[in-house]
C-alpha positions as CSV (number, residue, x, y, z in Angstrom):
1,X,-11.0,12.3,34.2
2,X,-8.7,11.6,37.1
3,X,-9.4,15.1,38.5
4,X,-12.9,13.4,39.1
5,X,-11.3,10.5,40.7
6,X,-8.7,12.5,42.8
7,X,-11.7,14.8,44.5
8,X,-13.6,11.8,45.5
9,X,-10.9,9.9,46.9
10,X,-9.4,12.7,49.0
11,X,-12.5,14.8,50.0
12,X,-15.7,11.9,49.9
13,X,-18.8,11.5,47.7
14,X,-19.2,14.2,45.3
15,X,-22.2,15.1,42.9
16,X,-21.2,17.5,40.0
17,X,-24.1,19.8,38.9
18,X,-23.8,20.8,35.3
19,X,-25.2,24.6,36.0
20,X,-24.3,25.7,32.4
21,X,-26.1,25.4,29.0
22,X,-23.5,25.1,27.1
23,X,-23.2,21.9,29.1
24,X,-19.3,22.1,28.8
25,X,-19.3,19.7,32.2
26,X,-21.8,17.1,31.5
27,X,-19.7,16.9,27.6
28,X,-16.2,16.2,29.1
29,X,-17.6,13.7,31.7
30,X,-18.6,11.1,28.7
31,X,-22.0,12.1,27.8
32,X,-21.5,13.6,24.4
33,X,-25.1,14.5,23.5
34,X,-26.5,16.1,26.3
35,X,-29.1,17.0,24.4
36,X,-30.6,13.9,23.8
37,X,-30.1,12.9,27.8
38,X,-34.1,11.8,29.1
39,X,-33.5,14.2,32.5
40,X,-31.4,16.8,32.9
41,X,-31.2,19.8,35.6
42,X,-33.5,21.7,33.2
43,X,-35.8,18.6,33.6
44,X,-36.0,19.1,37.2
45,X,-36.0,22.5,37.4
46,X,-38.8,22.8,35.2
47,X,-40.9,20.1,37.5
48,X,-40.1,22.5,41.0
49,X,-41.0,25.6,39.1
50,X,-44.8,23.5,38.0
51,X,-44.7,22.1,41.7
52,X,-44.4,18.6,40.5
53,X,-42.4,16.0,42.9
54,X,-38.5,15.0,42.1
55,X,-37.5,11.5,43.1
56,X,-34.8,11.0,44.8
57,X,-32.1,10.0,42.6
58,X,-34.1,11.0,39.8
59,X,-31.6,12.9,36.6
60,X,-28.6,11.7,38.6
61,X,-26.1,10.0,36.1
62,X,-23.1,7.7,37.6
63,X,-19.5,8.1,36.3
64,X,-17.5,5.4,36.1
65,X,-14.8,7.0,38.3
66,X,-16.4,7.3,41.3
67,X,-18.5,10.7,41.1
68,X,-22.2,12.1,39.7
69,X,-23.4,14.1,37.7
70,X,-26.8,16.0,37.3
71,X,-26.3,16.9,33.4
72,X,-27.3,20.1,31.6
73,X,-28.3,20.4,28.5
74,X,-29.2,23.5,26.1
75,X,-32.7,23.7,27.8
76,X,-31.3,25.4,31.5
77,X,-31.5,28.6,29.1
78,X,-34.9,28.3,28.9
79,X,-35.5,27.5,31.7
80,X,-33.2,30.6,33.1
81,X,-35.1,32.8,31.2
82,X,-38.3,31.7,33.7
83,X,-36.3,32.1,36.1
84,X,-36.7,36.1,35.6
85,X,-39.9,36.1,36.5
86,X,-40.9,33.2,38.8
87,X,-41.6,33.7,42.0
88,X,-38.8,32.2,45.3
89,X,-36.6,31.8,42.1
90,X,-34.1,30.8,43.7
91,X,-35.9,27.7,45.4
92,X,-35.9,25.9,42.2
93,X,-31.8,25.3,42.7
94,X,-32.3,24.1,46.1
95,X,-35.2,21.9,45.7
96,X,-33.8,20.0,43.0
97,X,-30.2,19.5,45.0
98,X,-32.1,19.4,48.6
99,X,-32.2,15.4,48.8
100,X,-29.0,15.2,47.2
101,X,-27.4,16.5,50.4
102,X,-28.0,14.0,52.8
103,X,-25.9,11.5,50.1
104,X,-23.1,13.8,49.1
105,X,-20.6,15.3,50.4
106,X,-19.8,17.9,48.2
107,X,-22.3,19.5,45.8
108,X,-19.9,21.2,43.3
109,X,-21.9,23.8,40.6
110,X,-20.4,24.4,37.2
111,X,-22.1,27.5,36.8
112,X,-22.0,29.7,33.5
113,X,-19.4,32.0,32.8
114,X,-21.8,35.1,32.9
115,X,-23.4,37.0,35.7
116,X,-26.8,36.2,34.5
117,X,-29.8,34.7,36.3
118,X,-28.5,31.2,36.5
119,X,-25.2,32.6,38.4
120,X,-27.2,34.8,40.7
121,X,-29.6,32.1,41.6
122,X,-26.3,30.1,42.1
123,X,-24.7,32.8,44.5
124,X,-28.1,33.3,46.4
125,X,-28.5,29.6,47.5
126,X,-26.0,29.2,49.9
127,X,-23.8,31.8,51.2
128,X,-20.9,29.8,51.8
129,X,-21.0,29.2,47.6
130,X,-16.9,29.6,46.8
131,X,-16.7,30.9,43.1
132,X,-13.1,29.5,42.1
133,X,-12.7,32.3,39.2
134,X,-15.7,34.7,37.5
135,X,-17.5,36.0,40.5
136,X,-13.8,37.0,42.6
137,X,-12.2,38.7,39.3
138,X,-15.3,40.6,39.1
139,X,-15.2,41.4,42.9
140,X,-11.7,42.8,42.3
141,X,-12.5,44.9,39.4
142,X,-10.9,43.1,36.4
């Protein structure tokens, strides 16, 4: 957990987004049971995608050393699998973390260790997205 800690300190506020189902991030922050969290990114995805109003702050969890965390939870593959066909797909990322710029300065994406929809909505949203390992080994060809 110091990692957490150490990011904040040196580089400022940070909000982790648990972008994976598997919810591998939201698990080794302290939250064992993800799937039994009231809001999670699915949560709020699913309210952008039936154009239904996120508060601010709203599915944001606070860890004890310093950083957030939107959690994920087993549902983000359902909610991926909307994804496929919904329209601005892509908008349902960036509404959700839209508001949570202007308090963070980092927005850092666990995304899931596929190239499925999830990961390309992921790499559509901002271009300046840095993918620390999947997307450049692909890049490469390995």
């Amino acid at each position: 957990m110091y990692c957490f800690l150490f990011h904040s300190v040196l580089f400022g506020i940070t909000l982790f987004s648990a972008y994976d189902p598997q919810s591998s991030l939201t698990i080794s922050m302290g939250w064992p049971k993800p799937d039994e969290l009231d809001t999670t990114l699915a949560t709020l995805m699913g309210k952008v995608l039936q154009d239904k109003p996120i508060q601010p702050g709203e599915g944001i969890l606070h860890h004890a050393e310093g950083v957030d965390l939107i959690p994920s939870s087993i549902e983000l593959a359902g909610v991926e699998v909307s994804l496929v066909n919904a329209m601005s797909r892509e908008k349902a990322l960036k509404q959700v973390l839209e508001s949570a710029k202007r308090t963070y300065d980092f927005i850092l994406l666990d995304c899931t260790p596929s190239l499925g929809m999830l990961t390309i909505v992921a790499a559509l949203l901002w271009p300046d997205v840095r993918a620390l390992r999947g997307l450049a080994s692909m890049s490469c060809g390995h």
